[in-house]
VOPAVEX-790378 format. One record per residue (C-alpha): residue in one letter; x, y, z negated. Coordinates in steps of 0.1 Angstrom, whole numbers, padded with zeros to 4 digits, always signed. Layout:
# VOPAVEX-790378
aXYZ ...
***
This chain:
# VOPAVEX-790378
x-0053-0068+0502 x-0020-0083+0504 x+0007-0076+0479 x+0034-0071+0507 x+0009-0039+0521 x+0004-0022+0489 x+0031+0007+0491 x+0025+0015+0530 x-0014+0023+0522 x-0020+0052+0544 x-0057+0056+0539 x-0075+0061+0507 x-0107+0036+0516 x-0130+0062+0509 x-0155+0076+0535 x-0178+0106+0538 x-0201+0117+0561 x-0189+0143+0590 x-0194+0176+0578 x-0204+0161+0545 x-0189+0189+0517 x-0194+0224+0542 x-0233+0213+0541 x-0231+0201+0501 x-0241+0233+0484 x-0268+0240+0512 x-0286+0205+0507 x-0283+0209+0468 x-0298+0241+0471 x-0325+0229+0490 x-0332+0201+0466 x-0334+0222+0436 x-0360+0249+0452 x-0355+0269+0418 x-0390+0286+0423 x-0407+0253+0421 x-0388+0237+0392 x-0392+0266+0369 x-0432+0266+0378 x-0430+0231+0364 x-0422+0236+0329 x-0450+0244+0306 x-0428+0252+0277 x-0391+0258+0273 x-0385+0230+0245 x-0369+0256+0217 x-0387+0278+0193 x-0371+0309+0174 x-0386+0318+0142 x-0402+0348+0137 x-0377+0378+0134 x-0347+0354+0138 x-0330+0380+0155 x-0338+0405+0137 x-0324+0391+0101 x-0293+0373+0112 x-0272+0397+0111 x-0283+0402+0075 x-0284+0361+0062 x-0248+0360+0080 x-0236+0388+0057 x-0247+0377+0032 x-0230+0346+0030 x-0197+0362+0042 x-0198+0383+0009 x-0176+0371-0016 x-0195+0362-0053 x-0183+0367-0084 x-0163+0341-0093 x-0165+0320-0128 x-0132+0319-0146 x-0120+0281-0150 x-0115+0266-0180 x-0091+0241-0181 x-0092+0215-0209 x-0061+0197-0202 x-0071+0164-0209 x-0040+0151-0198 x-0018+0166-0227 x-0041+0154-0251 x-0042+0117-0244 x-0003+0119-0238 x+0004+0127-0275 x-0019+0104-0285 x-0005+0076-0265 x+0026+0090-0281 x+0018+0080-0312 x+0001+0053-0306 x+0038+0037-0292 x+0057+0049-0321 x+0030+0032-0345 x+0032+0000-0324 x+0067+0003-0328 x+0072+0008-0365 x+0049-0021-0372 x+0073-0047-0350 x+0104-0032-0363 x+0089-0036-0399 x+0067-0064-0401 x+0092-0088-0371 x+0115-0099-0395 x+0126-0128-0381 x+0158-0135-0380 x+0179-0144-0354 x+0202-0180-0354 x+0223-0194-0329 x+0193-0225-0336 x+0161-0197-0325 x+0179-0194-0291 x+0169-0212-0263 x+0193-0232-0245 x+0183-0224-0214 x+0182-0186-0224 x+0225-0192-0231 x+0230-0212-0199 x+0207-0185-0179 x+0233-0156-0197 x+0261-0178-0186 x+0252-0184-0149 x+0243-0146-0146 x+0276-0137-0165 x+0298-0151-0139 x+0328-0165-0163 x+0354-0188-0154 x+0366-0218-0164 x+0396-0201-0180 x+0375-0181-0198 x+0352-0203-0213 x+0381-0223-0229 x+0393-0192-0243 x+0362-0194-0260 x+0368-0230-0275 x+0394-0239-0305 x+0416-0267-0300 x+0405-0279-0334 x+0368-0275-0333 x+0365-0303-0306 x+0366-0342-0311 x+0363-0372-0289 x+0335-0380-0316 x+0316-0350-0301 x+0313-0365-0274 x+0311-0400-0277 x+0286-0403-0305 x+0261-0386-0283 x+0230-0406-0276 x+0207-0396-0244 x+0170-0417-0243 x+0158-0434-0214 x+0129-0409-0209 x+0158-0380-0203 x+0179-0396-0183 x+0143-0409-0159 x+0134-0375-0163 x+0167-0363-0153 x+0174-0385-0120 x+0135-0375-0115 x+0141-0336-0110 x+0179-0335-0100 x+0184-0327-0062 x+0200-0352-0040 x+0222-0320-0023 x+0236-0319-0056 x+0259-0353-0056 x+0270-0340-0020 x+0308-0329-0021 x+0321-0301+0001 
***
């Protein structure tokens, strides 16, 4: 079939037989002969136990009554382990309160823990000289400082290139 002939389809492509469904039942009839069919069958296939119907009506009841039912005990587990966790916690924490006594310096503190508080911080640059004295700071800070080779390789190793870029 064409594609151009698909919506004017006036026929359905089927065929049947003239007179094909008025003579249906007759012919199935016919075939079926239930005389002969039901001769056939030597035994049904199904079985009822003895007194099935007279008892059911009984077994049914019986399950439809309801029992006595067993009052629940409830142990609440649940309550139990939460105090103990509980204390469990508070003994944990006692014993690193007591027994941590180390002491925090300005030298204990990473320096990438200060710069990390920094960066997240968000200060400015007006702000972080607020922080500095005038007098505190020398030249000699600065130009006494000695850097190895290994760091400055190490450096120029990890830095990114899109870092020298300027905007």
């Amino acid at each position: 079939m064409k594609k151009e002939n698909i919506n004017n389809i006036t026929e359905s492509g089927f065929k049947t037989p003239d007179q094909y469904f008025a003579s249906f039942e007759a012919q199935l009839l016919k075939r079926m002969d239930n005389e002969m069919i039901i001769g056939t069958i030597e035994s049904p296939g199904f079985t009822v136990p003895e007194n099935y119907f007279n008892t059911i009506e009984n077994n049914i009841l019986e399950t439809l009554e309801p029992k006595m039912e067993k009052p629940v005990i409830q142990f609440k587990p649940r309550r139990t382990f939460y105090y103990f966790a509980g204390i469990a916690a508070s003994f944990v924490l006692l014993f690193s309160l007591v027994f941590n006594n180390k002491a925090l310096t300005f030298n204990t503190i990473d320096t990438v823990s200060i710069e990390n508080y920094l960066y997240q911080e968000d200060y400015s640059t007006e702000e972080m000289a607020t922080l500095f004295k005038v007098d505190e700071i020398s030249e000699l800070d600065f130009i006494d400082v000695t850097i190895s080779d290994a760091t400055i390789n190490d450096y120029l190793e990890n830095i990114d290139t899109e870092d020298f870029i300027l905007d």
